[in-house]
N, C-alpha and C positions, 0 to 999 in steps of 0.2 A: 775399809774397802780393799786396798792395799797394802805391800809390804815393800814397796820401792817407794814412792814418789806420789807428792801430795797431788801433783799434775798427770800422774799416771793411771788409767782406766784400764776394763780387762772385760773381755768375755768370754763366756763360757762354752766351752766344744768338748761334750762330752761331761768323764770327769777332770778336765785340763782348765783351768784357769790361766789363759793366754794374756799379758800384759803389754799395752801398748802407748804409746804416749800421744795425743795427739797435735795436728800442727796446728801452729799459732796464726791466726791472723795477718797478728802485726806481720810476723815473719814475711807470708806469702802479699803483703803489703808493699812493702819494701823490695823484694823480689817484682813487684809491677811495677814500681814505680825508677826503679833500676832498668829493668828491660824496655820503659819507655823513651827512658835519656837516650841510651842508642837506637830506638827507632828514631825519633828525630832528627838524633844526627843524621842516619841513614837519609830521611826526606830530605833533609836541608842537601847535604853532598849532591842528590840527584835534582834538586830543586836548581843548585849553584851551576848544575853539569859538571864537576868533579867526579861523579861517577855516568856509567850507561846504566839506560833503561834494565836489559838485564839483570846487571851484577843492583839492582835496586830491587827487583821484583825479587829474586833470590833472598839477598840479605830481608825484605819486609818479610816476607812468607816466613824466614828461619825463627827472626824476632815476635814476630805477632803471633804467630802461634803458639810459641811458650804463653803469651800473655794468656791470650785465649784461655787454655787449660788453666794456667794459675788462677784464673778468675775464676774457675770451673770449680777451683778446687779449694777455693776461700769460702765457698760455700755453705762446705761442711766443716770447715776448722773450727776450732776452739775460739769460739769471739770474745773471752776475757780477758785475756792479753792484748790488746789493740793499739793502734800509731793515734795520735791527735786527730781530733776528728777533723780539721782542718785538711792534711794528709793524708786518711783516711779519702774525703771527698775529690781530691785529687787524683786518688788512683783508682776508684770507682770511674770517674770523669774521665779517664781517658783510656780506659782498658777497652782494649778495639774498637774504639768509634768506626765504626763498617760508613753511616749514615747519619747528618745531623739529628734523623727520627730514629733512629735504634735505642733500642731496649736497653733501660738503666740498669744496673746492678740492681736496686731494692728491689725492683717487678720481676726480674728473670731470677733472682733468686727464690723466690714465692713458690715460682711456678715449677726451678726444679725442682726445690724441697718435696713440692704436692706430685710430680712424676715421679720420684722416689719411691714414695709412699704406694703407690702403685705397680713396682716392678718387684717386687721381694723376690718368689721364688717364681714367678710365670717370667715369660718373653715376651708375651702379644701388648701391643702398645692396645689401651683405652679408650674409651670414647672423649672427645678432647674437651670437655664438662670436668671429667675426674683427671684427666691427662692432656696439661695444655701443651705439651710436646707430640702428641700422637698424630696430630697433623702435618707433622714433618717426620712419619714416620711409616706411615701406609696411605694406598691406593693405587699402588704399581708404583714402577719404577720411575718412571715420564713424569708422575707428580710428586714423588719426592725430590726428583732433580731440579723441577721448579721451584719447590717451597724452599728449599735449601739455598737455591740463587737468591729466592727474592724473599729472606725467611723474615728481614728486617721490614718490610712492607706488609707484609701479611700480617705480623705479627702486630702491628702497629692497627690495621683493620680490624682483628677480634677483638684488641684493646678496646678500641672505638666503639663500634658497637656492642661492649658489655659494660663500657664506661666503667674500664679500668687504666683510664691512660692515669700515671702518675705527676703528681709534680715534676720530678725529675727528668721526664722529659722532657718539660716547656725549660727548665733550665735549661740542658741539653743544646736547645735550639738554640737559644738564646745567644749561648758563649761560641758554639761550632759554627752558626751560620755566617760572623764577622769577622772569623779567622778563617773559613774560607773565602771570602770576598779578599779581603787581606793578601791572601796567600797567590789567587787569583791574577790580582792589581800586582802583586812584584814579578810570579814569575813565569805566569802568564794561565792560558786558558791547557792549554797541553799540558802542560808538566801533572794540571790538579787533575786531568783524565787519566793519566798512568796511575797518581797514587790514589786514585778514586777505584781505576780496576783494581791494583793490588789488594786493598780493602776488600773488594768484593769478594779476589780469588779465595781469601783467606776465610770469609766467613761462610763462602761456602763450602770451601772442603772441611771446614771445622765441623758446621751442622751436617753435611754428608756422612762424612764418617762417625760423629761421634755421638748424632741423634739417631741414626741409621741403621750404618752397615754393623756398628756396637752392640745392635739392639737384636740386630738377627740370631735365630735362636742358636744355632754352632756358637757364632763367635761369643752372644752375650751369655752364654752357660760355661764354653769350654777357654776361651780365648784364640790364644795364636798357638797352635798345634806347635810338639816339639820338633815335628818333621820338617816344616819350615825352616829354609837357608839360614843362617845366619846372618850371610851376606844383605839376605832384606832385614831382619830385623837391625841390623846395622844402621841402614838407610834410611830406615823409619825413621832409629833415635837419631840421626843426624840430621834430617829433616824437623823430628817433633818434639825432641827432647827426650829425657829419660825420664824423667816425670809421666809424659802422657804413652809412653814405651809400658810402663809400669803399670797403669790405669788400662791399658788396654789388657794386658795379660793376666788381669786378673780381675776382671771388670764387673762378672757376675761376684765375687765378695764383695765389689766396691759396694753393688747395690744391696746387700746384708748386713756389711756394716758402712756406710759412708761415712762417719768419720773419720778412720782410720789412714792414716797416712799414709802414700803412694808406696813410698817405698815400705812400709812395713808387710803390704797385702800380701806379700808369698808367705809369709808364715802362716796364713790362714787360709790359705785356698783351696789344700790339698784337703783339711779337713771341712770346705764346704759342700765340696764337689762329690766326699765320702756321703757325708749328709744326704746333698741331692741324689747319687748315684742309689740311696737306700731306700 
């Protein structure tokens, strides 16, 4: 298949056989389960009052949102290489818990997989039957900024009524609801409202922007124009990482080839964009 690497894969553009490797799992594992140690820290310091409300919401937003994306992006990785599945459950378990009822890894993965499958070369999201994302993605503007707020509640009632709530979430409840009580009983009712909004801010400018405004047909065809400051794409990646910096700018290959690792996409963008332009 190859002439590099037993781990190395390649597609075809044109007559170009372009090689790529893709990411590991485990890797992007480990990578969650790393950026969760310092969120923690981060709560506990504002839990102890060592830090202010601020510089907490700040450092959560900076932290979880890497997390965010890396769950996003564990998706499509290479699942043969993998951490202990003990570890594994672990960092499925705590990868932005928004809500003790928020959507597991095994269910939201399903479901991007199957919105994938449905974005190739169109933009217009689906009827949310073939597209369980499409509901957080049209009816004006007013109700995507709803669904995006409350996307973990919603998402939890389609479940419901199609009697697709997983296992996973009654785990979920199980282990989040006594570590909130917990958490509660030491440092009180206030402190778990701050990092209860933080949670929130975070999941929804995640599903705003990156069920959303991603999907709109400029941004998810062309990306982030090269006319655009620098100075913002700076503040993006300072804010979102260079990871989901990467994912955005080239977001319409991501959905062509989604395996392909963040950073590899610009080698293949210019030739999909040839494609599409043809």
């Amino acid at each position: 298949m190859n002439k590099h690497n037993n781990k190395d894969l390649y597609v075809v553009v044109g007559e170009n056989h372009i090689f790529y490797r893709p990411e590991f799992k485990k890797a992007i594992d480990m990578e969650i389960l790393t950026l969760n140690i310092f969120l923690f820290i981060a709560i506990f310091l504002f839990a102890a009052n060592l830090i202010e409300w601020p510089l907490f919401m700040l450092l959560f937003y900076v932290i979880a949102m890497r997390v965010f994306i890396a769950n996003h992006d564990r998706m499509h990785a290479n699942h043969q290489i993998r951490l202990p599945r003990l570890l594994e459950k672990i960092a499925e378990g705590f990868a932005v818990v928004v809500t003790p009822w928020d959507e597991p890894y095994d269910s939201i993965r399903k479901k991007h997989l199957r919105h994938h499958s449905t974005h190739l070369n169109d933009v217009g999201p689906k009827h949310q039957v073939m597209d369980p994302h499409s509901v957080f993605e049209e009816g004006g503007l007013l109700r995507v900024i709803f669904s995006c707020l409350f996307y973990e509640e919603i998402q939890f009632v389609l479940d419901f009524r199609s009697g697709n709530l997983s296992k996973s979430r009654f785990y979920r409840l199980l282990i989040c609801v006594p570590l909130i009580v917990v958490f509660i009983y030491v440092f009180g009712f206030n402190k778990f409202i701050v990092v209860f909004l933080a949670m929130r801010m975070v999941g929804f400018f995640a599903w705003f922007v990156f069920s959303y405004v991603i999907h709109l047909p400029l941004v998810y065809k062309f990306g982030f124009s090269k006319r655009v400051p620098k100075v913002v794409k700076w503040i993006f990646t300072l804010f979102h990482g260079r990871r989901v910096t990467e994912g955005c700018l080239h977001h319409f290959t991501h959905h062509t080839w989604p395996s392909i690792p963040f950073d590899q996409l610009h080698r293949f963008d210019a030739a999909k964009r040839a494609s599409f332009d043809s």
